[in-house]
C-alpha positions as CSV (number, residue, x, y, z in Angstrom):
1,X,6.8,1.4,4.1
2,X,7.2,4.8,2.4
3,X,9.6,2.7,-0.5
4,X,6.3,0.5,-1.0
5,X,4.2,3.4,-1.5
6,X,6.6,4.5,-4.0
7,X,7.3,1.5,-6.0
8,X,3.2,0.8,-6.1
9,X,3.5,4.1,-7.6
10,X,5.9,3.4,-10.4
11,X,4.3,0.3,-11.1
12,X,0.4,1.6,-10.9
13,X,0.7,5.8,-11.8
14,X,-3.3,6.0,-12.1
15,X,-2.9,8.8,-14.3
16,X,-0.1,10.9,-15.5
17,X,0.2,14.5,-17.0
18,X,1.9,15.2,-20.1
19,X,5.3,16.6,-19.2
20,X,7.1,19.3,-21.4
21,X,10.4,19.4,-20.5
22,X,12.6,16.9,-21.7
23,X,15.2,14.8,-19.2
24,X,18.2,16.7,-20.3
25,X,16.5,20.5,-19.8
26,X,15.5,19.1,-16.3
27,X,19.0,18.2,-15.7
28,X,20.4,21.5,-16.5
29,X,18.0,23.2,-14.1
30,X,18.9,21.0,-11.3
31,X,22.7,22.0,-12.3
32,X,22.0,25.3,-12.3
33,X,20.2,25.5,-9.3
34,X,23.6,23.2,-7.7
35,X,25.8,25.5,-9.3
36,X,23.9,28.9,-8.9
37,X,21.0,28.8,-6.7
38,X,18.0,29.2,-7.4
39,X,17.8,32.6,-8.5
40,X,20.2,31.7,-11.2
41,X,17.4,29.3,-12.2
42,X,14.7,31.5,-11.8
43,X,16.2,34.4,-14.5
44,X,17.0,31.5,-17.1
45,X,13.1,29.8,-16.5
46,X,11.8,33.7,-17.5
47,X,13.9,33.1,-20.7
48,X,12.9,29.4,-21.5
49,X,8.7,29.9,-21.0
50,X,8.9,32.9,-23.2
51,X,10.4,30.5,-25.6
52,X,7.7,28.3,-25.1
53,X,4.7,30.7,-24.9
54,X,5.9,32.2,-28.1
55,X,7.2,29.1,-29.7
56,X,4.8,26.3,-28.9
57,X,1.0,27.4,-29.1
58,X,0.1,24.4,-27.3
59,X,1.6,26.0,-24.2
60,X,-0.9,29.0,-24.5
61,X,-3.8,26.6,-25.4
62,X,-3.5,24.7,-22.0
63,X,-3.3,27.9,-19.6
64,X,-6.4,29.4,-21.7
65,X,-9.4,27.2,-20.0
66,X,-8.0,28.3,-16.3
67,X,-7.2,32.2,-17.8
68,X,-10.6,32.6,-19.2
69,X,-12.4,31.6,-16.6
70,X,-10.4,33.6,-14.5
71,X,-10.4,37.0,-16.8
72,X,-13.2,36.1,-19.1
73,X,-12.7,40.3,-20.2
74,X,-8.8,39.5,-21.1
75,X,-9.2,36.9,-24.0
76,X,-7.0,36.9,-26.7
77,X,-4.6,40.1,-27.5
78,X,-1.2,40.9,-25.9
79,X,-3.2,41.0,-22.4
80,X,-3.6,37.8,-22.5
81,X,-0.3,36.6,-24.2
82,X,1.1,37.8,-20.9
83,X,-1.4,36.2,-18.6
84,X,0.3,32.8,-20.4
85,X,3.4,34.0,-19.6
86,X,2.6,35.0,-16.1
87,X,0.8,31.3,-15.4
88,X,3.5,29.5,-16.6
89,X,6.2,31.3,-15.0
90,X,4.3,30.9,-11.8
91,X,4.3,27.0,-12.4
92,X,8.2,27.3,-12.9
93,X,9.1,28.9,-9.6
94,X,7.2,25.8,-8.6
95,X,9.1,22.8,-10.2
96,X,12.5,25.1,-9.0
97,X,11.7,25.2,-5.5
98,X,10.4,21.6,-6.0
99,X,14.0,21.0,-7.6
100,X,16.1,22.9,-5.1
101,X,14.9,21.0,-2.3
102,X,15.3,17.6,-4.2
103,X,18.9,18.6,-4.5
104,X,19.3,20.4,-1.8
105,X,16.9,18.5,1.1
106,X,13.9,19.8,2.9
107,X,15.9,22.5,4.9
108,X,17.2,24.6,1.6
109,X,13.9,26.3,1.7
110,X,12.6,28.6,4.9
111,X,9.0,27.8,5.7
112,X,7.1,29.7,8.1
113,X,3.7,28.5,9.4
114,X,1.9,31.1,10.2
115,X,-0.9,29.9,12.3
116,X,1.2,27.1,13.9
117,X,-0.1,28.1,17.8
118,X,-3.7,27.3,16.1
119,X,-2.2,23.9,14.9
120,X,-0.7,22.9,17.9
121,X,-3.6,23.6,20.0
122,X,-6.0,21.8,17.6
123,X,-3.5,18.6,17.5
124,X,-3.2,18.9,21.3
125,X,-7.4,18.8,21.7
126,X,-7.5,15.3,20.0
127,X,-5.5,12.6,17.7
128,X,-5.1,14.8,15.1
129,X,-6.4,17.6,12.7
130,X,-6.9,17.6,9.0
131,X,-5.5,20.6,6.5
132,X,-6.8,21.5,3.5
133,X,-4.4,23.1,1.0
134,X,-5.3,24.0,-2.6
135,X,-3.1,23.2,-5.4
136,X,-1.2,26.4,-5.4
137,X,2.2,26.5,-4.8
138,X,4.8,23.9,-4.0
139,X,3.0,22.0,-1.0
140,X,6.4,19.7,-0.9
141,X,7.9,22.4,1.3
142,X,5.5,23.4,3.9
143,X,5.4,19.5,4.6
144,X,8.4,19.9,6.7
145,X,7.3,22.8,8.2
146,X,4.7,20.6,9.9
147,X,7.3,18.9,12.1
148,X,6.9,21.3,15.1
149,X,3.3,18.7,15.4
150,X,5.2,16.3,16.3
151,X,2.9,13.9,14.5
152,X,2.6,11.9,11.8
153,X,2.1,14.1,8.5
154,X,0.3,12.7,5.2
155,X,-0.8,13.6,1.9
156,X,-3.8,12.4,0.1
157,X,-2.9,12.7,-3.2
158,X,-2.8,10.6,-6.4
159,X,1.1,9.1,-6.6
160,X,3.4,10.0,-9.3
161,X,4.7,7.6,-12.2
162,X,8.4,6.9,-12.0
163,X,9.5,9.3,-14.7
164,X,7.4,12.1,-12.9
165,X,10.0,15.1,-11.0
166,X,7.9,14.8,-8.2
167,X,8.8,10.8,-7.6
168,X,12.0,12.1,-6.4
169,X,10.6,14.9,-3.8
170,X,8.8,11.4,-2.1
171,X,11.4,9.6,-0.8
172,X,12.7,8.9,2.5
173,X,14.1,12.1,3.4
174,X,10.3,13.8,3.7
175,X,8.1,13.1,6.5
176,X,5.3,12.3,5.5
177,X,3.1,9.4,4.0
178,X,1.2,9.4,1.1
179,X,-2.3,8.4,0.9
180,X,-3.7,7.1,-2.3
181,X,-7.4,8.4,-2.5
């Protein structure tokens, strides 16, 4: 079922973001991260976005709608160069952990659920619970740290195309379903 899901999703993407990164530099960071760890990875991302925040105004053009509303006071200047920087580096600890435990599987990472007695007993009242996560972070880990529910798990979210990173964190080895909204 969950190869279905996928497949519908390479053949039907619904919409796709543009992707910076070219195949080969996202190969090298999943060797690295085989090779190294992630730490490795992490001290050679710092390197490669300020490449790209210096390099390629477009990346600084993309983080400013977000930045400015965020810090309306910090626009433009070195301040805000930084706040770039900062951004985008947060979004590449992000695609390593996603990468590490693509390469690596769901337990490469520990996950902690904090309010997992709260969870438990909410699952336990009735058939199940809804969580609301934002988009912050990599939600691809804490999906296993569900497991202690001992239910099924699924994610409404829009599925990835087939050239996507994140196709590859979707297959069997996670559990948990997607649902297409």
């Amino acid at each position: 079922m969950m190869h279905d899901r996928v497949k519908n999703a390479e053949t039907n993407p619904g919409w796709a973001a543009p992707d910076v990164g070219k195949r080969w530099q996202l190969r090298f960071f999943h060797g690295v991260i085989a090779l190294a760890g992630r730490r490795a990875a992490y001290q050679i991302m710092y390197l490669v976005v300020l490449w790209y925040v210096i390099f390629v105004p477009d990346i600084r053009r993309r983080t400013r709608p977000y930045l400015d509303r965020r810090f309306p006071w910090r626009r433009g200047g070195t301040g805000a160069f930084w706040d770039s920087y900062r951004l985008v580096c947060s979004f590449g600890h992000i695609l390593i952990d996603q990468a590490a435990m693509a390469a690596k599987g769901p337990g490469t990472l520990n996950t902690v659920c904090i309010n997992e007695r709260e969870m438990k007993s909410a699952v336990s009242r009735g058939g199940g619970a809804v969580l609301l996560v934002s988009h912050l972070g990599c939600w691809q880990i804490a999906m296993p740290a569900l497991s202690f529910l001992k239910k099924p798990v699924s994610a409404v979210m829009m599925p990835q195309g087939a050239d996507s990173p994140i196709t590859g964190l979707i297959g069997n080895s996670f559990p948990f379903s997607i649902i297409d909204p």
